[in-house]
C-alpha positions as CSV (number, residue, x, y, z in Angstrom):
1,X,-9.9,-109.9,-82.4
2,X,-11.5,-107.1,-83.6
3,X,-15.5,-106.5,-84.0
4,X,-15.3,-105.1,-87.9
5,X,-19.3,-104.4,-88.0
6,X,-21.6,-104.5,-85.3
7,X,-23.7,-107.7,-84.3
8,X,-27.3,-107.8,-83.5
9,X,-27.1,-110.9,-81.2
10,X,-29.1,-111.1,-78.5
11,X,-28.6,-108.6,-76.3
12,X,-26.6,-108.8,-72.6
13,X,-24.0,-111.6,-74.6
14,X,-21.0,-111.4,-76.4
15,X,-22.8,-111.5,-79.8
16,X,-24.9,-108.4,-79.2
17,X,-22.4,-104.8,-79.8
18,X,-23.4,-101.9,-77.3
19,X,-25.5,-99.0,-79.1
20,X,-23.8,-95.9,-79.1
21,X,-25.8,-92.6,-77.9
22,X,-23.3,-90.4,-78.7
23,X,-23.3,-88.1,-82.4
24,X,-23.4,-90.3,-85.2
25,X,-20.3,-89.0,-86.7
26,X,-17.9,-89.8,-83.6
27,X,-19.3,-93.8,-83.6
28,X,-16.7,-96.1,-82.7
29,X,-16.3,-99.1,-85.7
30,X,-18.6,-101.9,-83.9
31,X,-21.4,-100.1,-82.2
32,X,-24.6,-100.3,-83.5
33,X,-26.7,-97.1,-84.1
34,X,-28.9,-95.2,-81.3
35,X,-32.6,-96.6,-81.6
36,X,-33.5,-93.4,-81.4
37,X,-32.1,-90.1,-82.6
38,X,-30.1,-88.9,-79.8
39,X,-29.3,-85.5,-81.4
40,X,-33.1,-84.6,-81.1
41,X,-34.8,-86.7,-78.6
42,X,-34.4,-86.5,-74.9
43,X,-33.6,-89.0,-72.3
44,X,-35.0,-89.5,-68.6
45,X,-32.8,-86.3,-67.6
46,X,-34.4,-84.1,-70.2
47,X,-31.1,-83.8,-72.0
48,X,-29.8,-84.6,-75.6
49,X,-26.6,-84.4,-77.5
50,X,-28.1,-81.2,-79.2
51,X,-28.8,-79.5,-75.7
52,X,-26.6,-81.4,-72.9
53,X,-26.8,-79.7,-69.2
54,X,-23.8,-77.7,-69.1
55,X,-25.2,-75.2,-66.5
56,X,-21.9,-75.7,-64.2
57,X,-18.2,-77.0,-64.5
58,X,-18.9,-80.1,-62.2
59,X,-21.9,-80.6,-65.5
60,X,-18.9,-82.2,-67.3
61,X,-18.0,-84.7,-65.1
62,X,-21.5,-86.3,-64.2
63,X,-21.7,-90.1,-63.7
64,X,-25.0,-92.3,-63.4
65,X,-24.3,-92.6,-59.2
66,X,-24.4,-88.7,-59.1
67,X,-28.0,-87.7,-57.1
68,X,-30.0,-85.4,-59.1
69,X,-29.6,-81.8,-58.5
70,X,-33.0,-81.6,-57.1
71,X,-32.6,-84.3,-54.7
72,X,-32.7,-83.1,-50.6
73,X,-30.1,-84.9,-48.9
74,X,-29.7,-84.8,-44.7
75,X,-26.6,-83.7,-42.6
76,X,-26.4,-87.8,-42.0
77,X,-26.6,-89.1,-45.4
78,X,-24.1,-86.3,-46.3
79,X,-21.2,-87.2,-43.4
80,X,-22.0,-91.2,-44.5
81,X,-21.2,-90.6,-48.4
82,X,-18.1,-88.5,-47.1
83,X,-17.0,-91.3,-44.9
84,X,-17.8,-94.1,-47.5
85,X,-15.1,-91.5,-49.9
86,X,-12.1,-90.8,-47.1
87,X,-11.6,-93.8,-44.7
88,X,-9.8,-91.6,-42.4
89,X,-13.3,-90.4,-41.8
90,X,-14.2,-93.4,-40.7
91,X,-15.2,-94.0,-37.4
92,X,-12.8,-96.3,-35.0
93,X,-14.5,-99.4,-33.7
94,X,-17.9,-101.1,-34.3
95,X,-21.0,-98.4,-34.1
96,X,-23.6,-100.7,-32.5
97,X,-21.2,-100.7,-29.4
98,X,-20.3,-104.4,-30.0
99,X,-16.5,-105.0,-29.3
């Protein structure tokens, strides 16, 4: 069954359609328009579709669980998101010693 115009249920249920932030002229049949005019305004990164961050090649595959650039991350946190990525990183056995 497919949606053929969008539904303003409430939203977080099945009769509510998602709101598409991308340009208008690529929006999927379904989604309802962007609240706001994502061309022009920006979003909590200070990006919009007019002006996206593009400053390196790893820019184009950002997700939402990237840290920000900015962020300061230790030696530790580093070797744990490495380890959580390559479980042949992880260490053998239980680290509080307990067998």
């Amino acid at each position: 069954m497919t949606i053929g115009k969008p539904q303003s249920g409430a939203p977080g249920t099945t009769e509510h359609s998602p709101r598409w932030e991308g340009p208008e002229a690529t929006r999927p049949r379904g989604y309802l328009p962007a609240k706001d005019d994502p061309d022009r305004d920006r979003d909590a990164h200070g990006e919009n579709n007019a002006d996206p961050s593009r400053e390196k090649l790893s820019d184009a595959g950002k997700t939402r669980d990237d840290p920000p650039e900015d962020a300061a991350e230790t030696e530790e946190e580093r070797i744990e998101r490495k380890q959580a990525t390559n479980p042949a990183l992880m260490p053998i056995g239980d680290p509080s010693g307990a067998a």
